[in-house]
C-alpha positions in Angstrom: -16.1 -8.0 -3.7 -19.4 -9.2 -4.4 -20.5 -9.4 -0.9 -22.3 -5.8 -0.1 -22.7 -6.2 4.2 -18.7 -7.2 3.7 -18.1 -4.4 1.8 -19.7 -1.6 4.0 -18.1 -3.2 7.0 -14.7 -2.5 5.2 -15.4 0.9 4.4 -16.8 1.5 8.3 -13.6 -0.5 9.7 -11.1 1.5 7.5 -12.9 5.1 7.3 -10.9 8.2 4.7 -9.7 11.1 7.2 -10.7 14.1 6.5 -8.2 16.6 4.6 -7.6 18.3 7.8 -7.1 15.2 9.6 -4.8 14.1 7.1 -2.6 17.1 6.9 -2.1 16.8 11.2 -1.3 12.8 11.0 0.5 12.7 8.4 4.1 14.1 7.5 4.6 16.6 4.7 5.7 13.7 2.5 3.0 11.4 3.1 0.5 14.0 2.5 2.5 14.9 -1.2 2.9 11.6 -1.7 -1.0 10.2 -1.0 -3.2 13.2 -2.0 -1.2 14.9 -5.0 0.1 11.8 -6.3 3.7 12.8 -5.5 6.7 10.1 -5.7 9.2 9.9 -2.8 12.9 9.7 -3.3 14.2 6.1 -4.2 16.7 4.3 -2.0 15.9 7.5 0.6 13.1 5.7 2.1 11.6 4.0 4.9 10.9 0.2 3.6 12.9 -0.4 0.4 15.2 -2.2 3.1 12.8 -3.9 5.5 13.0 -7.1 5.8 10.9 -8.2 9.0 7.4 -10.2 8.8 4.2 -7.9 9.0 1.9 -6.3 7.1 2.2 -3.3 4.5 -1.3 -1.1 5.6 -2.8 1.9 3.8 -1.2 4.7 5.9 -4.6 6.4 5.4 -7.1 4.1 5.7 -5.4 1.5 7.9 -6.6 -1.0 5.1 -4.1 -4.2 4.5 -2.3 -4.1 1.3 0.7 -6.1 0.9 2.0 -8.7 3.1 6.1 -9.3 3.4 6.1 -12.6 1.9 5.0 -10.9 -1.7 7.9 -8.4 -0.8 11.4 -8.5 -3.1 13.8 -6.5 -3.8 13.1 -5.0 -7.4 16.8 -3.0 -7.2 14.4 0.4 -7.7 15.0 1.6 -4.1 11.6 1.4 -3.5 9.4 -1.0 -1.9 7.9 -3.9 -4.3 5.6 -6.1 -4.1 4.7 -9.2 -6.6 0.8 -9.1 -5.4 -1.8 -7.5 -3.2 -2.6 -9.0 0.0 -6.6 -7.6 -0.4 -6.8 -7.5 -4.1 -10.2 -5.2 -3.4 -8.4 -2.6 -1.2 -6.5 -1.6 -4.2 -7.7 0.5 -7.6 -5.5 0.6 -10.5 -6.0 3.0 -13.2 -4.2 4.4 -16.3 -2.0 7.8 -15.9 -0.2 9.9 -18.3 1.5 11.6 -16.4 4.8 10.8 -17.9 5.6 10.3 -21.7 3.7 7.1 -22.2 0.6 5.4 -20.1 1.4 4.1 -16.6 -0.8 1.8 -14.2 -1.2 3.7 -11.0 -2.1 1.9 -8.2 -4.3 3.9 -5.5 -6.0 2.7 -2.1 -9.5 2.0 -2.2 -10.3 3.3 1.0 -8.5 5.9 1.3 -8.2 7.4 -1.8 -4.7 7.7 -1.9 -1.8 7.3 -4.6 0.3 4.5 -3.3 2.7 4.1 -6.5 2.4 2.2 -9.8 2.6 -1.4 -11.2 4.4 -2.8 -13.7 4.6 -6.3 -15.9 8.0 -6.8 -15.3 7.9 -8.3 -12.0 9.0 -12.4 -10.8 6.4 -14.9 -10.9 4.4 -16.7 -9.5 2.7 -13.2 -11.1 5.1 -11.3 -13.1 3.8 -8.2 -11.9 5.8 -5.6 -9.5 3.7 -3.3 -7.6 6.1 -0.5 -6.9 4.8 1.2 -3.9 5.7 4.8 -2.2 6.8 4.1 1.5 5.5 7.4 2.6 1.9 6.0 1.4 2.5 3.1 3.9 2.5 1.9 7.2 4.6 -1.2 8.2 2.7 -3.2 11.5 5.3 -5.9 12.7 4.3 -9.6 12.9 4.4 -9.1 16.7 2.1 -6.1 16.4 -0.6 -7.0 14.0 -3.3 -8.3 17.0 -2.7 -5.4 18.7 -3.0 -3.1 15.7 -6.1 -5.0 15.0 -4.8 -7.2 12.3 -4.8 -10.6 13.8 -6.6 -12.6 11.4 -3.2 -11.8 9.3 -1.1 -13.7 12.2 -1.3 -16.7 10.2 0.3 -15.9 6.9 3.3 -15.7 9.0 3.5 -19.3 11.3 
């Protein structure tokens, strides 16, 4: 985002809880998942299956990250997505966690690990971001101008 104004009006509109906050909102598995980079179960989670239109939020932040239409199903049993809806609320950076160097994607906002992306993905990008459901909040087509995402409405006419 080269725009600074635009820029501090994102980080005002989708402000980083504090710890405390963060423990009380969130459940146990959200909080593993988002603040110690933790990886929920596959298949055992809440939107490897969804298939309505709406919006995939940071569930920290609030911020939009991933819109259904960019959803598939990868066959990991977790949710996947072929692109970002805000390309600037995400961060990606290299972990080594495991035996050899991983992309992990992370909220800008809020600082928190939302899962990792990979180069094996369907075009039109050939990417696969492979994202935590506990790390996320799903807000129904139906819901986004009340959740205060209405300027999404249209991606789904």
């Amino acid at each position: 985002m080269n725009d600074p104004a635009k820029a501090a009006d994102k980080t005002a509109k989708y402000p980083k809880p504090s710890d405390a906050e963060l423990r009380e909102r969130l459940s146990p598995l959200a909080y593993r998942v988002t603040r110690c980079d933790a990886t929920e179960p596959p298949f055992d989670n809440a939107y490897h299956d969804e298939k309505r239109d709406g919006l995939y939020v940071d569930a920290v932040s609030g911020a939009p990250l991933f819109s259904s239409r960019d959803k598939f199903d990868s066959g990991t049993g977790w949710p996947s997505f072929t692109r970002p809806l805000e390309p600037e609320n995400l961060a990606e950076k290299t972990d080594f966690k495991l035996f050899l160097p991983r992309t992990e994607v992370r909220s800008v906002h809020g600082d928190a690990h939302l899962g990792h992306v990979f180069d094996d993905g369907p075009p039109p990008t050939g990417r696969r971001y492979c994202m935590n459901s506990a790390a996320l909040r799903f807000v129904p087509r139906e819901e986004l101008a009340r959740e205060g995402y209405a300027e999404y409405a249209g991606l789904f006419k």
